[in-house]
C-alpha positions as CSV (number, residue, x, y, z in Angstrom):
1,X,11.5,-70.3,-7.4
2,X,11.4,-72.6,-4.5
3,X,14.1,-74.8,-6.2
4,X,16.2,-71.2,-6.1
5,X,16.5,-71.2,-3.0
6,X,15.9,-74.8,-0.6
7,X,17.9,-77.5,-2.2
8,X,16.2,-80.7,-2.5
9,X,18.7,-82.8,0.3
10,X,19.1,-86.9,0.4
11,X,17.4,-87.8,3.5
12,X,19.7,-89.4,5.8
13,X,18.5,-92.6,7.4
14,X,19.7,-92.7,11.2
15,X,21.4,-95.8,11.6
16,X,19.6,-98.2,13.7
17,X,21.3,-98.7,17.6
18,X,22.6,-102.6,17.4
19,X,20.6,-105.3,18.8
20,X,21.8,-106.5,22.4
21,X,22.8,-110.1,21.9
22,X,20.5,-112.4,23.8
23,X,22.8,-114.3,25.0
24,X,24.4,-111.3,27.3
25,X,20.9,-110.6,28.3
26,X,20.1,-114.5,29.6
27,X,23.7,-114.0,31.6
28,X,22.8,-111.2,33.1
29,X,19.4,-112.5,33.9
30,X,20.9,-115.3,35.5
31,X,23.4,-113.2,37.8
32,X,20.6,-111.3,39.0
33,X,18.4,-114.7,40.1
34,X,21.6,-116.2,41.2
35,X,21.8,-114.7,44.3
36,X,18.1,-116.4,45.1
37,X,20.6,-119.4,45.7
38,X,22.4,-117.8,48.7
39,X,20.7,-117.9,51.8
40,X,20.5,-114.3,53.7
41,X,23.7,-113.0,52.5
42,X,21.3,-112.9,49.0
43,X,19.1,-110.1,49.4
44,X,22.8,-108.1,50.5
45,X,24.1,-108.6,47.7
46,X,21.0,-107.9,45.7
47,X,22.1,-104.2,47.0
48,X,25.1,-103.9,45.3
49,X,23.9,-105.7,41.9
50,X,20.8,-103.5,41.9
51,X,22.2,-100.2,40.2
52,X,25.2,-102.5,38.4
53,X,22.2,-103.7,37.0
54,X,19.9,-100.5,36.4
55,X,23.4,-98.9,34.9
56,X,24.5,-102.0,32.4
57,X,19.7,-102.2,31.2
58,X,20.6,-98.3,30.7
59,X,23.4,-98.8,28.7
60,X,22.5,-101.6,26.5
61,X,18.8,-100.7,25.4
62,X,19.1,-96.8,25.2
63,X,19.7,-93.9,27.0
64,X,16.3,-92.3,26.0
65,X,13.4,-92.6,28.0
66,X,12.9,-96.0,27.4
67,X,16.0,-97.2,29.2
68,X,15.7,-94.9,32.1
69,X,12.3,-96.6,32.8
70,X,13.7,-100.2,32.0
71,X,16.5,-99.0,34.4
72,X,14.7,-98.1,37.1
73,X,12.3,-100.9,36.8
74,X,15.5,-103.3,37.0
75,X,16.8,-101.3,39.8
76,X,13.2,-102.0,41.9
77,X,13.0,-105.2,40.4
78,X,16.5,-106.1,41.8
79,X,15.9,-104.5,45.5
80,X,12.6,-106.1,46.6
81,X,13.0,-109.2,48.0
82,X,11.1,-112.4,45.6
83,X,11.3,-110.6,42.4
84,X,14.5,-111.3,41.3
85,X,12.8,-114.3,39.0
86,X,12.0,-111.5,36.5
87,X,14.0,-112.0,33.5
88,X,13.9,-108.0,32.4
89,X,17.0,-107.8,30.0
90,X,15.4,-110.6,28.3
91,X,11.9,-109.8,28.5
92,X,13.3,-105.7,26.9
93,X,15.0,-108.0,24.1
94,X,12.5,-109.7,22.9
95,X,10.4,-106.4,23.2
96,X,12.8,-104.3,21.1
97,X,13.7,-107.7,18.6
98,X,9.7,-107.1,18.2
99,X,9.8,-103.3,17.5
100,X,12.9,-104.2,15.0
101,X,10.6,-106.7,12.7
102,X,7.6,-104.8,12.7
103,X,8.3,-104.0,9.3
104,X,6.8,-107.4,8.3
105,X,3.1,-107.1,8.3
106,X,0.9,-109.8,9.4
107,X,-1.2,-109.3,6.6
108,X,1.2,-109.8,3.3
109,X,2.0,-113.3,4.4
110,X,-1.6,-114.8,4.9
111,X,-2.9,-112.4,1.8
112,X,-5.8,-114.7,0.0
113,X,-5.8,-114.1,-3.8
114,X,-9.1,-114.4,-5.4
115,X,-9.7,-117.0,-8.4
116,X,-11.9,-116.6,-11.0
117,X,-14.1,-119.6,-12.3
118,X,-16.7,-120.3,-14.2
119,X,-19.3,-119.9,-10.9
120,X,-17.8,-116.7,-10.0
121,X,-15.2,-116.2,-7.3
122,X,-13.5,-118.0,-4.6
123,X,-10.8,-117.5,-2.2
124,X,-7.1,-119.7,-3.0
């Protein structure tokens, strides 16, 4: 009866969102600690690179809730004065390259396999 009436549907896999390239990410890292280099006129033009910044984090890892916080973190991160050392694209790269090979466990590659001998068993 159920068949009658609900269809049995292929689930459809969402596509997964590409992975940023690293390199882009190190560039922009190194735009934003750049401008450590200039005396004075630095932290002024931390202003203006501060929401380029939070806009481009927003863009490239999501527009969910995770790159609205990695946004605004880079958008603080940027505007107070000594943190611009942070490498945030990079450091949300590796974090979503992480989430992307999770699918790996651990625990199949260092599986030890029992052997059977004569004295019972041992690990191999």
């Amino acid at each position: 009866m159920k068949r009658l009436f609900f269809k049995n549907r292929p689930s459809a896999i969402a596509p997964q969102k590409p992975l940023p390239s690293l390199k882009v990410c190190l560039l922009l890292d190194l735009v934003g600690c750049a401008f450590i280099v200039i005396p004075f006129f630095g932290e002024f033009i931390d202003i203006i690179w501060a929401p380029i910044s939070a806009f481009i984090f927003f863009r490239m890892f999501g527009g969910g809730v995770r790159g609205l916080f990695g946004g605004a973190f880079s958008f603080i991160e940027e505007l107070i004065p000594g943190l611009n050392f942070i490498p945030t694209f990079t450091i949300a790269w590796f974090l979503q390259y992480a989430k992307r090979n999770k699918t790996t466990p651990i625990t199949s590659i260092t599986t030890v396999k029992p052997v059977r001998t004569l004295f019972g068993y041992y690990a191999k």
